[in-house]
C-alpha positions as CSV (number, residue, x, y, z in Angstrom):
1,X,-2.5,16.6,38.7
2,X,-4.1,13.2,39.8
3,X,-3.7,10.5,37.3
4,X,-6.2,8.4,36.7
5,X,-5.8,4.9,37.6
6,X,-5.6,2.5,34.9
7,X,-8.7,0.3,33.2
8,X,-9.0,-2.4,30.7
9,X,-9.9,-1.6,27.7
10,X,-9.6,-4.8,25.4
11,X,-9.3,-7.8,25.8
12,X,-8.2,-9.7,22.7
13,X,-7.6,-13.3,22.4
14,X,-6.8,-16.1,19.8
15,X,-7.5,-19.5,19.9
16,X,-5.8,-21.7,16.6
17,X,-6.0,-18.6,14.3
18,X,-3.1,-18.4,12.4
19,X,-3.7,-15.6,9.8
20,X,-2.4,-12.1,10.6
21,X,-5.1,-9.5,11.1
22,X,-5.8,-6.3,13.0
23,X,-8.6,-4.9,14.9
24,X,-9.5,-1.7,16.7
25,X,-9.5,-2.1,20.1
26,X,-10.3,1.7,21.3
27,X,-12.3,4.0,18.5
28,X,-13.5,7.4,20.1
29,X,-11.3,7.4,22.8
30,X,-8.7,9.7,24.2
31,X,-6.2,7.9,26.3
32,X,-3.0,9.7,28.1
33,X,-0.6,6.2,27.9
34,X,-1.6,2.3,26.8
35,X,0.0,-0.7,29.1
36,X,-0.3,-4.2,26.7
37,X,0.4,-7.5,28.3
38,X,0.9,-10.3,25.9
39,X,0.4,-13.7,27.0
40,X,1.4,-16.9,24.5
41,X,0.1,-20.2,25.4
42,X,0.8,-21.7,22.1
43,X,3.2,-20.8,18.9
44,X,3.6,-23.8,17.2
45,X,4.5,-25.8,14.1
46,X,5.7,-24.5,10.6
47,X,9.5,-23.4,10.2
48,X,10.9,-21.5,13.4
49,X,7.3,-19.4,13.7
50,X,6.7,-15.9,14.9
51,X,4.6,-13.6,16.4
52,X,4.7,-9.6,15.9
53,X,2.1,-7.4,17.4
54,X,1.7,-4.1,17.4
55,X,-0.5,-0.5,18.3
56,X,-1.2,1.3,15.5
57,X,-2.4,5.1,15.2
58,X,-4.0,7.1,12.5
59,X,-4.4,10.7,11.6
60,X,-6.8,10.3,8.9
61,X,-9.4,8.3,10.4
62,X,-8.3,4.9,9.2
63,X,-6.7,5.0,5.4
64,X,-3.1,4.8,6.7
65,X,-1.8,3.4,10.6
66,X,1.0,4.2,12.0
67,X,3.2,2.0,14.4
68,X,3.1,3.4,17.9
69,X,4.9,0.2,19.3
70,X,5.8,-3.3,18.2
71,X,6.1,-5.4,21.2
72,X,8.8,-7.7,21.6
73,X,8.7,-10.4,19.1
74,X,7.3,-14.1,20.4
75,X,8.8,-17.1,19.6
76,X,6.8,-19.6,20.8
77,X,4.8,-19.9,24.4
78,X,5.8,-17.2,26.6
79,X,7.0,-18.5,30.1
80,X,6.5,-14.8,31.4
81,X,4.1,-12.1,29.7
82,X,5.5,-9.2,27.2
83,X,4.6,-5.6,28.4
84,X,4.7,-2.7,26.6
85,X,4.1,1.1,28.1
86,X,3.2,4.0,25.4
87,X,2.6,7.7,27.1
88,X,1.2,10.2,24.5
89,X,2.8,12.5,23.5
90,X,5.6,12.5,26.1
91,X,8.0,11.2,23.2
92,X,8.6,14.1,21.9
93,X,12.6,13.8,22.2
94,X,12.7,10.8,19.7
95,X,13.8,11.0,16.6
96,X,10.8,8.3,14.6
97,X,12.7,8.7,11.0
98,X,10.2,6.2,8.7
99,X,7.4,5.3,10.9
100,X,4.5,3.2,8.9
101,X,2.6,0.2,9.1
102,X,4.6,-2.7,10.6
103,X,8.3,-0.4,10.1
104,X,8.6,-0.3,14.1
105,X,11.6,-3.0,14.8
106,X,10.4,-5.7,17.6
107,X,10.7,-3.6,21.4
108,X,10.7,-0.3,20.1
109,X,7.8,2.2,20.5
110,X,7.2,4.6,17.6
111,X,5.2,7.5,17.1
112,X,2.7,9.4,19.9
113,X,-1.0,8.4,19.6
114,X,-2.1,10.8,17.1
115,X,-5.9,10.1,17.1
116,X,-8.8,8.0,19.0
117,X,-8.9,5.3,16.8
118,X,-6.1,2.4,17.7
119,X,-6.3,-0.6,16.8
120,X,-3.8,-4.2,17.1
121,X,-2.3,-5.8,14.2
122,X,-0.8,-8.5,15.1
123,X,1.2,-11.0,12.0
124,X,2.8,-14.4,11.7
125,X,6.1,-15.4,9.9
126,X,7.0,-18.8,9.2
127,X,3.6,-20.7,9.0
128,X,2.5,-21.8,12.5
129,X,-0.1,-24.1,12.8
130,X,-1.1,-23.4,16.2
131,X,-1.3,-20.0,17.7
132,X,-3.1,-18.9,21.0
133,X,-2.6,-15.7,22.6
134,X,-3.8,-13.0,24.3
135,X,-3.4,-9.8,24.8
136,X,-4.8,-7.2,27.5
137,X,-5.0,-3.8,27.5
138,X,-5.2,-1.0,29.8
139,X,-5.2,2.6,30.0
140,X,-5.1,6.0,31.3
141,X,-8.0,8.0,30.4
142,X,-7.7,11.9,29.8
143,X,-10.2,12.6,31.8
């Protein structure tokens, strides 16, 4: 089988938001694997802040997500980008126990894309009050 080579789906950025959020980054798509690359400029202020960001699943069109990774946590500015790799459905040798929204711990992938709809939800801990990020996205497509 030729694989596809990979294209960039989303690109999401912040610029001094400091509320945590999501938003869907790939509805009515069906992609083999994901490849993320988060970029912190700034992650400032507040008591020892962080940054968690995640790709979610559903399986019922949007009620309840679903962690499929939680990237490595960020601290503050990132002097080299965080990657993340998920394959669907190749993970089929893990045992996910509790897998929800935001239950994935920080590195760890969790479930298989389940759907087409995935979206990032991405959350601050300890009050920052500067926060600029970005992060890319890319793909394999099914097809």
């Amino acid at each position: 089988m030729i694989r596809q080579p990979l294209q960039a789906i989303n690109t999401f950025s912040t610029t001094s938001t400091t509320s945590s959020s999501s938003t869907f980054i790939a509805p009515n798509n069906d992609y083999l694997s994901l490849v993320g690359k988060l970029t912190v400029t700034t992650l400032s202020g507040g008591t020892s802040p962080t940054l968690d960001v995640y790709y979610q699943t559903t399986d019922d069109g949007g009620t309840t997500w679903y962690d499929v990774a939680h990237l490595t946590q960020a601290t503050g500015a990132t002097t080299s980008p965080i990657w993340t790799t998920v394959n669907s459905g190749s993970q089929t040798t893990v045992v996910h126990g509790a897998v929800g929204d935001a239950t994935v711990t920080a590195g760890n992938v969790g479930i298989p894309l389940l759907s087409r709809n995935i979206r990032i939800k991405y959350v601050y801990a300890g009050s920052p009050s500067a926060a600029n990020w970005t992060l890319v996205t890319n793909a394999h497509n099914q097809g």
